[in-house]
N, C-alpha and C positions, 0 to 999 in steps of 0.2 A: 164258187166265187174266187175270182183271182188272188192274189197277194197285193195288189197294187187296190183292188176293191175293199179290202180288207183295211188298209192301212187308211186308205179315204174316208170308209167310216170311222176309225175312230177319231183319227183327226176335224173332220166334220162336227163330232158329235162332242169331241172335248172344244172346238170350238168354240159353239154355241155355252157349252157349261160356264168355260171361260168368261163368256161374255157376261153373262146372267149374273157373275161374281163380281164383276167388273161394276155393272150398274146399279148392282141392289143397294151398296155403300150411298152412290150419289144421289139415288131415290127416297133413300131411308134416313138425308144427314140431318142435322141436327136444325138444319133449319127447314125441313120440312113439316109437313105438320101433321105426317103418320108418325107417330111414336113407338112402331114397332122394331124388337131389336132383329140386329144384320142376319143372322142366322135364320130366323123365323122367315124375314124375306127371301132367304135364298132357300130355306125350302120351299116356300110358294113358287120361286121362280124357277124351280124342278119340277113341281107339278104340271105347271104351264107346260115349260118342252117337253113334259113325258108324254106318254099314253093317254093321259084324261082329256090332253084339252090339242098340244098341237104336235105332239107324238115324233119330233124333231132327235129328242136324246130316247136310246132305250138301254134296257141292261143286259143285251146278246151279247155283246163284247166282252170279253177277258180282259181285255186290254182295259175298259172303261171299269168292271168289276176290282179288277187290282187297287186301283186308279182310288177307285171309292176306301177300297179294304185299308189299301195304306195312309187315305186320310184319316182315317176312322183309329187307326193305331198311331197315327201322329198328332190326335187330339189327346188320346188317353197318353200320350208322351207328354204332349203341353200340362195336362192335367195332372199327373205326376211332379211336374217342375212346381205347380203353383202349392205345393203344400212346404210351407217356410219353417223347418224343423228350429230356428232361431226363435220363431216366435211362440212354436209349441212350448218351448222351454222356457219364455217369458210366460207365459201364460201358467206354467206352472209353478214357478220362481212369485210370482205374485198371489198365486193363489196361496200359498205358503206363508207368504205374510199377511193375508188378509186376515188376522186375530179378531175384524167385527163382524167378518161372518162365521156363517152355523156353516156346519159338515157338509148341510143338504144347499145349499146356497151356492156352492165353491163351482166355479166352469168344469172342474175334471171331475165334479160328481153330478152335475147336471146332465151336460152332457151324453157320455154316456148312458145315464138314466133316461132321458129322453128318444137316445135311440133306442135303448131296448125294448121299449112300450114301443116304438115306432115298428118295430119287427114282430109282435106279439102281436097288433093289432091286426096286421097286414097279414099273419098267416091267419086269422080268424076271419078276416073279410076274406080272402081266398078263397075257403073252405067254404063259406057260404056261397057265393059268386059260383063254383065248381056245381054245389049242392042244385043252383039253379039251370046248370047245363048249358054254359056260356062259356065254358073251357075246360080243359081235362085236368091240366097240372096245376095245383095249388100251389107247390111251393114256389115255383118259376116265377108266378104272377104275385108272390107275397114280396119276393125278391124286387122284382119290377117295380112296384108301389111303395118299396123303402127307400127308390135311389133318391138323392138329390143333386141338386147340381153346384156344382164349387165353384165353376163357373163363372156365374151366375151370383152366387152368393159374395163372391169375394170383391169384385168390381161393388158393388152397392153398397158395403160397410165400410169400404173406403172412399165413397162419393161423398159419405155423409159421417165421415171422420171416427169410424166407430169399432172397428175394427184392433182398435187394443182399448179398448173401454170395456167391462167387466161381461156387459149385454152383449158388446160385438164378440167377445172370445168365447161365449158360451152357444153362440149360431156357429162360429165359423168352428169349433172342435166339433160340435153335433153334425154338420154340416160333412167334415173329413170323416169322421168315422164312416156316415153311410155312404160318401164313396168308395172308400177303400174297404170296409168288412166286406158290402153288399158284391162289391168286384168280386172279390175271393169267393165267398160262396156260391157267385154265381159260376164262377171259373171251375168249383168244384163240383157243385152241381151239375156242371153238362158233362164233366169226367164222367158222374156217376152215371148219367144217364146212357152216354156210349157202351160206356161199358157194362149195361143193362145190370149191376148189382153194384153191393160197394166192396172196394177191391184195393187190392197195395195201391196199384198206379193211382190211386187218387191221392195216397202220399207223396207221389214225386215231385208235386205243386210244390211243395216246402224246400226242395234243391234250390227252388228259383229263390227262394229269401238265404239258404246256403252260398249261392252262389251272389246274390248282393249284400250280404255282409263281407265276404270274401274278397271283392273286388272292392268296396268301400275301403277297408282297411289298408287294400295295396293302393289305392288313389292316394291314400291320406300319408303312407310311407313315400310315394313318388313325386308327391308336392313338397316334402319334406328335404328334399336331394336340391340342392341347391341346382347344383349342370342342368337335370331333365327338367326342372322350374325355369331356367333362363331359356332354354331350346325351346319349350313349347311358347315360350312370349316371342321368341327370335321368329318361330313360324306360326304367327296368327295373324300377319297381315294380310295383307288382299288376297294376293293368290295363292296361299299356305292356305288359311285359314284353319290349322289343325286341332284347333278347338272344336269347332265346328264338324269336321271331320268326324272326330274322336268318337262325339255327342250322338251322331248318328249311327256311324259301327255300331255304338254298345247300344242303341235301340234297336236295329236290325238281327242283334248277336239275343238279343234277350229274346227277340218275338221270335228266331228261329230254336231257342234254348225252350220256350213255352211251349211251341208246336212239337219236339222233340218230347217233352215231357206229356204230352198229351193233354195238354191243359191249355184256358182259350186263351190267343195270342195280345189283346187287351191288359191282360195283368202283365204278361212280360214287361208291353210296351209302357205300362204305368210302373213297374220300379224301376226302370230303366229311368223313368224322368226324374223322378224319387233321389235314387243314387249321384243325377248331375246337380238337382236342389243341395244335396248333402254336398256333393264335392265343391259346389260354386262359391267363390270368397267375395268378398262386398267388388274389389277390383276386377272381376269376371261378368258381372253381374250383365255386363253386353254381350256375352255370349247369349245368356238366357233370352235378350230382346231380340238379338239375331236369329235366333232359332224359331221365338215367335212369329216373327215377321215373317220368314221364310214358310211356315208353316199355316199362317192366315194369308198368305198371298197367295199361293197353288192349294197345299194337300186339301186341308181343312174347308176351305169353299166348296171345293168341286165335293166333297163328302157329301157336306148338307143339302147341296143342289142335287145330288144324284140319289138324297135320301126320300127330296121330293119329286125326283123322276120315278122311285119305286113307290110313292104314294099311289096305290091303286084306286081314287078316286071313283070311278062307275061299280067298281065290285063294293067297294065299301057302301055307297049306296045301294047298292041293287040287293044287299046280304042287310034282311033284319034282323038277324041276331047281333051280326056288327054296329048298325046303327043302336041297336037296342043296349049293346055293351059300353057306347061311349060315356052317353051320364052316368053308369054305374063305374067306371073304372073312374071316371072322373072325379066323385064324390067319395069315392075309398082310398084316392089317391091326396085329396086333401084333407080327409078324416084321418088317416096315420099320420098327419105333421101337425096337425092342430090340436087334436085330442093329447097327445104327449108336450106340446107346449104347453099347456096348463102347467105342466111342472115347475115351468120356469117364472109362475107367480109366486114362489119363495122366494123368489132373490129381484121381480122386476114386479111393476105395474100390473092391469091386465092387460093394456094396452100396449105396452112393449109385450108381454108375452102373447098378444095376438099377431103384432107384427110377425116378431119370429117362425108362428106358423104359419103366418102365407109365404114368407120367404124362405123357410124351408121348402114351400109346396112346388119350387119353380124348381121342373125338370127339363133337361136337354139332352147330353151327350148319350148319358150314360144308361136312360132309359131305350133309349134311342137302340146304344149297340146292345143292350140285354134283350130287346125283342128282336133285334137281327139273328140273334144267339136261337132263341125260340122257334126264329121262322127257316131255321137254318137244320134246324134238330127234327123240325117237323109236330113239335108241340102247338104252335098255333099257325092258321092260315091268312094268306095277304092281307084280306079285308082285314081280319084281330091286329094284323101289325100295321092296317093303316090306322086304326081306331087307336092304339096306342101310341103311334105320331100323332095324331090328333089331339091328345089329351096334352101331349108333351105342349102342342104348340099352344094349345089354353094357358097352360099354366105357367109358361114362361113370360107368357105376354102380360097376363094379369098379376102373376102374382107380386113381383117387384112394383109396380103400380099399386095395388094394395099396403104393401108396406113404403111406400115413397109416401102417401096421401098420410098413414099412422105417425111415422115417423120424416118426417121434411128435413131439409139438410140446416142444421142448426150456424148457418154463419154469423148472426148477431150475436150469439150466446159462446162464441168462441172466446177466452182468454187472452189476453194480449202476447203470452207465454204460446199459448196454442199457435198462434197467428203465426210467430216467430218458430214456430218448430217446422209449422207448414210450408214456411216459407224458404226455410234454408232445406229444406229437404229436396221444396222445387228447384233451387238454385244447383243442389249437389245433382241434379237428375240431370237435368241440362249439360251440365261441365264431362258429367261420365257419359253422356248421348254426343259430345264431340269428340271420341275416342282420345283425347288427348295426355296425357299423362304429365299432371304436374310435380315436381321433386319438389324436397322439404327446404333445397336452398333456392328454389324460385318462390316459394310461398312467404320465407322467410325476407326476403329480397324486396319483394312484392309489398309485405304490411310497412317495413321499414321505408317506402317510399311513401305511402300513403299517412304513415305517420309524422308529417310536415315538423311537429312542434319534437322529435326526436325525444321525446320523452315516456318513451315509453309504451302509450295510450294510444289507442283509435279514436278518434274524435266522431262520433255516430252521427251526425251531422254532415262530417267530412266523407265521412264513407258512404253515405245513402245520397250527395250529391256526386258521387262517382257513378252510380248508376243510373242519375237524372242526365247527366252530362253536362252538369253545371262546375263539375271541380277537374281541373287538368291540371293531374302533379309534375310538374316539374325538376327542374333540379333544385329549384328551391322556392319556389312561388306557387300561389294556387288565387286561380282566375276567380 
């Protein structure tokens, strides 16, 4: 095949991927009346062009394999970013003073206690599942059945305003830990496995949290220097954009630092987002949505679409041990998030402690790249890794739907004080989403106009018909 044959396929075939990412949004919006989320559609819509049905995208290409790899290390990027170390801190600054609960009641003891029964469980259904001759490795597959997805979790406790509420900070820390321990051990894990025993080189994983403490520290000396603070603001406009720059070097510097250490490129890429969460100040916080944005427009679609072009759909059917494996990974998959939610009827209902275990039970990313990991290593084959997409895309679909139906989004029971919190939050979102930068003597400037009777006071009246368009201040009148 020529070079110009070569190049046509993959352009052809990101194409089509393209396309498929393009329409699944307008298929799936919100006024349609498939309720299915975007992801899930775009791996249906990979299935479609793959192999199984119109065989349009395949995975020959390097070119389209990269393509996938690096979305795939630029989700666990994003997912890195979404862990808000400000709020880990409120979360325990409050837990601290909560003097009306008990010990076992507190989110950093729940928590944790929740995942660890979620990891306990999961290697005892392994071992059985193993015992029945449905896969070789137990612990891989214990690993696989603890991920969750943050995702996923985090979008729905802030849909339904819950998310610094005592219930939402005890999902969404249960929630982080099983991404980030179940990451690392899986990252360890396939160390061990290469290196067929356990050996030094599965210490060098730990250089990688050496090496981001190290560089955290120098961020936080460099934001400190007044000059290198002014230059990096002077070059972040359009075509600088050296924010943006910076953010991805240190993601490409960490996933080549991972692969040097021998350890899977996934973790690099997630403290890599970790470090830019840490580094980002409330006035950066557009960086983070640029990076997003940049990242759900190209890497991250084409990933899930190309997740559902490796969907081997005929082999998954045609293999019944495969088919035979879905309802049992399926049921041990939502048996380790529900059986350890009980715990959390110390401190909630049963009903919010049931919600919490279906919305634990919604997996995506991360299940997703730990059986890549598996089919990659040669622990399980196509059909086990299309039965473990399959489970993933169960349980994303339902399980949020499960906990929406337990728990609905409480707008009439909101506080007048809430309404007011929610609402100036929306207001300061908007003002930072027009990249604009207001100083403290336009602000100052700004109330003193609006303050007509010059005494002082905002007239709340006055101000809330400023944004009806009923009050035009003047230099000294108001219509």
């Amino acid at each position: 095949m020529t070079a110009e044959a070569i190049y046509d396929t993959n352009f052809i075939s990101l194409m089509f991927v393209l396309l498929a990412a393009f329409l699944v949004p307008i298929l799936l919006s919100r006024k349609s009346s498939l309720q299915v989320p975007i992801v899930v559609g775009e791996i249906i819509a990979g299935i479609i062009l793959g192999p199984s049905f119109l065989d349009l995208v395949s995975l020959d290409s390097e070119v389209i394999l990269f393509i996938r790899d690096f979305g795939l290390a630029y989700l666990m990027f994003i997912a890195g970013m979404e862990i808000d170390f400000n709020l880990l801190g409120e979360i325990a600054k409050k837990s601290r003073e909560r003097h009306d609960l008990a010990f076992y009641q507190n989110p950093i003891v729940l928590g944790p206690a929740s995942f660890s029964m979620t990891l306990a469980i999961s290697a005892v259904l392994s071992v059985l599942i193993v015992r029945q001759g449905f896969i070789d490795d137990p612990w891989m597959l214990a690993l696989i059945l603890s991920t969750t997805s943050l995702g996923v979790v985090l979008p729905v406790l802030k849909e339904r305003h819950l998310n610094e509420t005592t219930f939402g900070q005890t999902i969404l820390l249960t929630a982080l830990l099983a991404d980030f321990v179940t990451m690392l051990l899986i990252s360890l894990y396939a160390t061990y496995l290469v290196e067929g025993s356990i050996s030094p080189k599965m210490l060098l994983v730990f250089l990688l949290f050496v090496a981001f403490a190290a560089l955290y520290r120098t961020g936080k000396v460099l934001q400190s220097i007044p000059w290198i603070s002014n230059l990096l603001e002077d070059l972040s406009h359009a075509t600088a954009q050296i924010k943006l720059r910076a953010s991805l070097a240190l993601m490409v510097a960490f996933i080549v630092l991972a692969e040097v250490l021998n350890t899977e490129m996934i973790l690099g890429a997630f403290i890599a987002g970790v470090i830019i969460s840490l580094l980002t100040t409330s006035k950066d916080r557009r960086v983070e949505r640029e990076l997003e944005a940049f990242g759900f427009s190209f890497f991250i679609p084409i990933f899930f679409v190309l997740v559902g072009v490796g969907f081997n759909l005929p082999e998954l059917i045609n293999s019944r041990e495969a088919m035979l494996i879905v309802p049992v990974i399926l049921g041990a998959a939502i048996a380790v998030k529900f059986i350890p939610s009980l715990l959390f009827r110390f401190a909630f209902s049963w009903k919010e402690s049931i919600a919490a275990g279906s919305l634990l039970s919604a997996r995506l990313s991360l299940i997703i790249a730990a059986s890549m990991i598996a089919l990659d290593l040669g622990i399980i084959n196509e059909a086990m890794n299309s039965a473990i997409i399959l489970v993933a895309i169960i349980t994303v679909v339902f399980a949020p739907m499960l906990f929406s139906s337990l728990i609905p989004i409480p707008i009439s029971q909101q506080s007048r004080r809430e309404k007011g919190e929610n609402a100036l939050k929306r207001l300061l979102t908007i003002i930072d989403d027009m990249g604009e930068e207001i100083h403290e003597d336009d602000l100052t400037a700004m109330f003193e106009n609006i303050d007509v009777n010059h005494d002082g006071q905002i007239d709340i009246h006055e101000l809330v018909a400023i944004f009806e368009g009923d009050l035009h201040v003047g230099e000294d009148d108001i219509l």
